[in-house]
Every structure is written in C-alpha cells, then in structure tokens.
FINUTI-930956 format. One record per residue: residue number from 1; residue in three letters; chain; x, y, z of N, C-alpha, C in turn. Coordinates in nm, 4 decimals. Last residue first. Example, Ala and Ser with C-alpha at 12.3 -4.5 7.8 and 13.67 -1.06 7.14 Angstrom:
% residues 2
     k     r   c       n.px       n.py       n.pz      ca.px      ca.py      ca.pz       c.px       c.py       c.pz
     2   SER   A     1.2850    -0.2250     0.7080     1.3670    -0.1060     0.7140     1.2900     0.0030     0.7870
     1   ALA   A     1.3190    -0.5690     0.7800     1.2300    -0.4500     0.7800     1.3200    -0.3300     0.7800
% end
This chain:
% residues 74
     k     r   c       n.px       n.py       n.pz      ca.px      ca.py      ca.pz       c.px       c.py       c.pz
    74   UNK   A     2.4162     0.9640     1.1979     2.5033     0.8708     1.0914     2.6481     0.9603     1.1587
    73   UNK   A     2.1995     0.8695     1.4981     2.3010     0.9756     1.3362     2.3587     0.8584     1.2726
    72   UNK   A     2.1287     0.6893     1.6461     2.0356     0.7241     1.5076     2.0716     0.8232     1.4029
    71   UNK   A     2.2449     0.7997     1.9075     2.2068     0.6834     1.8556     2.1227     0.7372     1.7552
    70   UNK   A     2.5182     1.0454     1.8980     2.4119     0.9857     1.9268     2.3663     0.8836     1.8436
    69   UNK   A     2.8755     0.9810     2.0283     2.7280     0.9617     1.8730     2.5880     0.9354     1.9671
    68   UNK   A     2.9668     1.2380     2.2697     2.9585     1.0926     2.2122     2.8082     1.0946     2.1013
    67   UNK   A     2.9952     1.5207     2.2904     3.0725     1.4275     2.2162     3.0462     1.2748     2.1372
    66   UNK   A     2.7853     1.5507     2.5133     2.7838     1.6265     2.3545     2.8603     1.5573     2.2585
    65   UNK   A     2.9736     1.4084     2.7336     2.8511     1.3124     2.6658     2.8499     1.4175     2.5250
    64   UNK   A     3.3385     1.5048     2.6851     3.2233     1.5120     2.7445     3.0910     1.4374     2.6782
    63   UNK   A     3.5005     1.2045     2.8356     3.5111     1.2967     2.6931     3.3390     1.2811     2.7246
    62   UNK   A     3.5369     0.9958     3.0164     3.6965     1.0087     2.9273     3.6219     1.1378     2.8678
    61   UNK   A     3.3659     1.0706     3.2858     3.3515     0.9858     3.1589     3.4548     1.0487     3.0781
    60   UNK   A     3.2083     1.1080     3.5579     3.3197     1.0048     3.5081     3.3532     0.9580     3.3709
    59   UNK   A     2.8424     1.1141     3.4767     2.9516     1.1413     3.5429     3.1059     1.0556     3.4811
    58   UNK   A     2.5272     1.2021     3.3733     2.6438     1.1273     3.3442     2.8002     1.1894     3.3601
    57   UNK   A     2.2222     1.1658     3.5057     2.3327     1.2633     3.4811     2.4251     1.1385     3.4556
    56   UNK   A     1.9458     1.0657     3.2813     2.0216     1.0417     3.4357     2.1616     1.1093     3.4024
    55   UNK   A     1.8140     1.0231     3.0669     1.7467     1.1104     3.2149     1.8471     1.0974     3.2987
    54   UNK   A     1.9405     0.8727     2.9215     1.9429     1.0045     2.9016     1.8868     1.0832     3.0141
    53   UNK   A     2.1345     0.5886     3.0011     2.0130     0.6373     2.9924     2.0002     0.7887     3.0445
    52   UNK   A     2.3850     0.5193     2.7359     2.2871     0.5079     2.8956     2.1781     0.5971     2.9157
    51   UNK   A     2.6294     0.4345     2.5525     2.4953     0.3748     2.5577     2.4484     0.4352     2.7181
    50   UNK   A     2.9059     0.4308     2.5984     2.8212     0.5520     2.5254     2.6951     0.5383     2.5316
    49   UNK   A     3.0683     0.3250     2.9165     2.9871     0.3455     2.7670     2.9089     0.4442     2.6980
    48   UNK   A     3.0771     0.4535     3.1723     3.1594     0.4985     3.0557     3.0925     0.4350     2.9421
    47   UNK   A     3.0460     0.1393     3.3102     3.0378     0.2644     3.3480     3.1528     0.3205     3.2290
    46   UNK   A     2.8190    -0.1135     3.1345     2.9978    -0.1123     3.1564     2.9996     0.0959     3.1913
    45   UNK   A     2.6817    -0.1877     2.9218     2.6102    -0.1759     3.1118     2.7397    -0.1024     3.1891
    44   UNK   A     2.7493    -0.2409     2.7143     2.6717    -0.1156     2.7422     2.6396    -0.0755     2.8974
    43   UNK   A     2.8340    -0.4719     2.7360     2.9282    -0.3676     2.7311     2.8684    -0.2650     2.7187
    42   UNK   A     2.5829    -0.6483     2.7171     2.7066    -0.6338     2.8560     2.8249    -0.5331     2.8506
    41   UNK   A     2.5059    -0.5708     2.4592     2.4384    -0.5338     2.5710     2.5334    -0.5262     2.7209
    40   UNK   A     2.7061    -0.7107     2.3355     2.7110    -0.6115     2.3082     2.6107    -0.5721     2.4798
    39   UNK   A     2.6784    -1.0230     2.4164     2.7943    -0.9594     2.5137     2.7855    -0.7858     2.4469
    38   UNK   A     2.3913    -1.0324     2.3242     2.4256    -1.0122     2.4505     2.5406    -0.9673     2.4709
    37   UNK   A     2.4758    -1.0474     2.0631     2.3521    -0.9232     2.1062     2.3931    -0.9253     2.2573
    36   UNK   A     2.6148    -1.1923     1.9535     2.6258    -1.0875     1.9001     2.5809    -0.9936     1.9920
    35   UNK   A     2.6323    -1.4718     2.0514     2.7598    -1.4333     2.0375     2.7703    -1.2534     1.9911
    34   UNK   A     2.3740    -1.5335     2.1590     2.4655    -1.5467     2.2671     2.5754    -1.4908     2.1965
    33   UNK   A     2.1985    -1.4505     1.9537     2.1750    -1.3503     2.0533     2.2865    -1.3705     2.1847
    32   UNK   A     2.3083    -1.6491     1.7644     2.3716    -1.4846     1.7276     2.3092    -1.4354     1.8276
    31   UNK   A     2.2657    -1.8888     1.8548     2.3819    -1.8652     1.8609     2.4286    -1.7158     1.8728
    30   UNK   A     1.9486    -1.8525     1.8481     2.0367    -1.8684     1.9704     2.1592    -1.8213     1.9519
    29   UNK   A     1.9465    -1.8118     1.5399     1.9327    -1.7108     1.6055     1.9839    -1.7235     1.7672
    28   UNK   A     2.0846    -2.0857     1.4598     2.1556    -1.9530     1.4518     2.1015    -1.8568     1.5132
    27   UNK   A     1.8330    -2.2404     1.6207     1.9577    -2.2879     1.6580     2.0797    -2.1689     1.6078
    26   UNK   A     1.6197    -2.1202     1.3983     1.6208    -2.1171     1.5532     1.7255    -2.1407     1.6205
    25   UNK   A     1.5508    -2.0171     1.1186     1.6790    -2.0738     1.1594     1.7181    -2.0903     1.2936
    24   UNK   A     1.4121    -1.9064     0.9048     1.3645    -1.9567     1.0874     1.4991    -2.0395     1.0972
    23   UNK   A     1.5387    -1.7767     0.6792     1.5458    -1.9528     0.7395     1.4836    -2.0013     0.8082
    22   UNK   A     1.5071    -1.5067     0.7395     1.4545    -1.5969     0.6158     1.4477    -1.6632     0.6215
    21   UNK   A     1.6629    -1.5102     0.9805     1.4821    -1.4742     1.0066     1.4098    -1.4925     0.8412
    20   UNK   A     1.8807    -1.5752     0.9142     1.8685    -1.6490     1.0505     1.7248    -1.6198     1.0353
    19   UNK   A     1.9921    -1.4077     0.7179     1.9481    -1.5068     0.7087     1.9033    -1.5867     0.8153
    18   UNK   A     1.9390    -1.1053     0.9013     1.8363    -1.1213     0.7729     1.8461    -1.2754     0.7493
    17   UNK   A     2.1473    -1.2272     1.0685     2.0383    -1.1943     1.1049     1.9517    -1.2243     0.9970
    16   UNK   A     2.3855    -1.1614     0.8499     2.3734    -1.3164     0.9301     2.1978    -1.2778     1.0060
    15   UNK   A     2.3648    -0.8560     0.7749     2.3139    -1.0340     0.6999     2.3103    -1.1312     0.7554
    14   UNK   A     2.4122    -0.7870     1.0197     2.2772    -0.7476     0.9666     2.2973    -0.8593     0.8564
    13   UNK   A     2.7083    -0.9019     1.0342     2.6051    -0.9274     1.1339     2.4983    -0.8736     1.0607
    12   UNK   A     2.7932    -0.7631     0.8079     2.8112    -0.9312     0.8146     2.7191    -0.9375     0.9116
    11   UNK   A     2.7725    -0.5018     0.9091     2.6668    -0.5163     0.7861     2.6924    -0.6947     0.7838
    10   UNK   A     2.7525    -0.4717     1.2457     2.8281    -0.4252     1.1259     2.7062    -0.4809     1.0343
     9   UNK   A     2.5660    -0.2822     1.5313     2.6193    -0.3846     1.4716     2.7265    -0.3830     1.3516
     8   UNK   A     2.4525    -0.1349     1.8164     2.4942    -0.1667     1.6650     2.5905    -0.2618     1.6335
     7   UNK   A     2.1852    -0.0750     2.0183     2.3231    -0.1053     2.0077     2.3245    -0.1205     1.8216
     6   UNK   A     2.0095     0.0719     2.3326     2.0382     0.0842     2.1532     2.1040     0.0271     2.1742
     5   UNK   A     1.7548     0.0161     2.5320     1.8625     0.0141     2.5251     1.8797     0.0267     2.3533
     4   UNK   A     1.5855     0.1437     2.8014     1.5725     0.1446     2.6456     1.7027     0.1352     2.5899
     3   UNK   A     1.4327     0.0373     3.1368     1.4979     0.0924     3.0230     1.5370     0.0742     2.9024
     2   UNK   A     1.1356     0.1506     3.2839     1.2125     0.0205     3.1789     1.3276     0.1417     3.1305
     1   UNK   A     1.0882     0.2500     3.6059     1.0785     0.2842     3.4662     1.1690     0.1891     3.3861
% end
C-alpha cells in the first residue's frame, strides 16, 4: 500500500514556490525540492515524528498521538 505523506511549510516558502511555478523557474524548483521538501520528508521518516501513517499503531512516542496536530487543523 503507498504511503501518504503531509508536510508544512512557512508563508516565505509558499511564496518562494508560488514564484518558482509563475517563472517556470526549473533550476529554483530543484533547489527548493533539495533545500525545502526533501530534508522535511527525511524528518518525517524519523521514529517519533508527528507525520505517520494512521493505520499503523504508534509506539514510543514523548506525548500521546490525540496530542499531536492533526494534518489540516489549524
């Protein structure tokens, strides 16, 4: 089964994006999936992140899951 990953960002990153896909700006979008998107994704993989996948029990973790944000509140 694939899995479905969330992540977030700040609002300087959602503008650097918005201009990277007004521009076609191909050489910033490389840059921002190696400096923004990937090492976020590599810290989601990280045991204890808040990011994982909901079918699967979640063990070992500083503070119970009910606690952590879900993805899509505010």
């Amino acid at each position: 089964m694939a899995r479905t990953w969330g992540l977030s960002f700040g609002e300087n990153e959602r503008m650097e994006l918005e201009r990277i896909v007004m521009d076609k700006d191909q050489e910033s979008a490389l840059a921002f999936l190696q400096k923004v998107i990937y090492p976020k994704v590599k810290e989601a993989e990280k045991p204890g992140s808040c990011f994982h996948e909901t079918s699967k029990p979640v063990e070992h973790l500083e503070r119970p899951v009910d606690q952590h944000k879900k993805l899509g509140s505010k």
